[in-house]
C-alpha positions as CSV (number, residue, x, y, z in Angstrom):
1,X,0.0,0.0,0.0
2,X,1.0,3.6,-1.1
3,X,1.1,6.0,1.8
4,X,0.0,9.6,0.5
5,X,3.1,12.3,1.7
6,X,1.2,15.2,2.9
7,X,1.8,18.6,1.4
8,X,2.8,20.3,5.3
9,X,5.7,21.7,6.0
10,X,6.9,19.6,9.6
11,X,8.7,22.5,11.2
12,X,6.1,25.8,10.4
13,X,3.0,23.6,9.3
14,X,2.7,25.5,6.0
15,X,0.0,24.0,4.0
16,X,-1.2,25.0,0.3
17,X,-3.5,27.9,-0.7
18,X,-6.1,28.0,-2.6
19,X,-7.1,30.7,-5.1
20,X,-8.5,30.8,-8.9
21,X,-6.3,31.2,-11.9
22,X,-8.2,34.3,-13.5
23,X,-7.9,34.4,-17.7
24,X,-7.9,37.2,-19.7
25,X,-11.3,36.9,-20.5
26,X,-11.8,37.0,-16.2
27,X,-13.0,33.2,-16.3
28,X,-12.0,31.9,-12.9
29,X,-10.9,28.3,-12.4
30,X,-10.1,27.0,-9.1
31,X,-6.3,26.3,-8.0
32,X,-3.6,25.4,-5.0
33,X,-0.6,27.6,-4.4
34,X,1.8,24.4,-2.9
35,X,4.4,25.1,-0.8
36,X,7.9,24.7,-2.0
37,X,8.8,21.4,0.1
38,X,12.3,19.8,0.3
39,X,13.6,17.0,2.6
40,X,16.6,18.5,4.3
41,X,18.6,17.1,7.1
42,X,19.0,19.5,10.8
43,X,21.9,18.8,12.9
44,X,20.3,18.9,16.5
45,X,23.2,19.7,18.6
46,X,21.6,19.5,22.1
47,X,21.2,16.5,20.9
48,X,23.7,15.0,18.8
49,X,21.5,13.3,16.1
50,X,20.4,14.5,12.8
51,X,16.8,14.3,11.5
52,X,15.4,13.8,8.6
53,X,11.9,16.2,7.7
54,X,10.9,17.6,5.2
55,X,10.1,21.2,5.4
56,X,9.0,24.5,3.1
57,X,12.2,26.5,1.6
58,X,11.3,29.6,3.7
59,X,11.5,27.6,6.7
60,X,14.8,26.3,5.8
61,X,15.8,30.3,5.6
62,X,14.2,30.9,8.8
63,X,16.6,28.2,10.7
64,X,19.5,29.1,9.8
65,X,18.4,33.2,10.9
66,X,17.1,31.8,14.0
67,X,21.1,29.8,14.3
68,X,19.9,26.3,14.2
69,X,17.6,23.8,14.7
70,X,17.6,24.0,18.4
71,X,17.1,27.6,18.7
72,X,14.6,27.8,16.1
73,X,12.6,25.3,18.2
74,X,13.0,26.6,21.8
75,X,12.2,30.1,20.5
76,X,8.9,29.6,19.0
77,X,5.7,29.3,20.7
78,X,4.1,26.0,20.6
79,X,0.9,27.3,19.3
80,X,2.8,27.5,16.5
81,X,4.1,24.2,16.2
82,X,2.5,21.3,14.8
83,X,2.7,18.1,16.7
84,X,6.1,16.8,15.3
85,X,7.6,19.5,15.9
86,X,6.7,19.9,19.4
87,X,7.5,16.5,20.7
88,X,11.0,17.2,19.1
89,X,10.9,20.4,21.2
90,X,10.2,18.8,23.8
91,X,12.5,16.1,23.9
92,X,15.5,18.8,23.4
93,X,14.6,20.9,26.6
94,X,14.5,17.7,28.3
95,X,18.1,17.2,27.4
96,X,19.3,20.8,27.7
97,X,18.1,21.2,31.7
């Protein structure tokens, strides 16, 4: 069986848009802006491992401003987390305490 990869970025939870795609005539057509998803790898260095997600391009950007996947982590909110995200959070303030 074929699992379906969801279009959700696992760090910010950035999901696709929708919108129309207007002609020149102004016939509207219904459409999805996707967000630009890669698999990258993030170094965790609280807690030595690498992991594997796969996350939008701006969020990629947004890491390495914040200095890392740790930092990023511990200085955003969790209401603006998805679940993934804060269970890795959460398991890297365990180990930095």
């Amino acid at each position: 069986m074929q699992t379906i990869m969801s279009m959700r970025c696992e760090l910010t939870g950035k999901s696709f848009q929708t919108g129309n795609n207007v002609s020149h005539a102004k016939n509207r057509t219904k459409r999805r802006f996707k967000p630009n998803l890669q698999n990258i790898t993030f170094a965790s260095e609280v807690l030595g491992q690498k992991f594997q997600l796969k996350v939008a391009v701006s969020t990629i950007r947004t890491v390495e401003k914040k200095g890392g996947l740790d930092e990023f982590l511990i200085n955003t909110p969790n209401s603006k987390l998805p679940l993934k995200a804060k269970k890795l959070k959460k398991t890297i303030l365990s180990k930095s305490n």
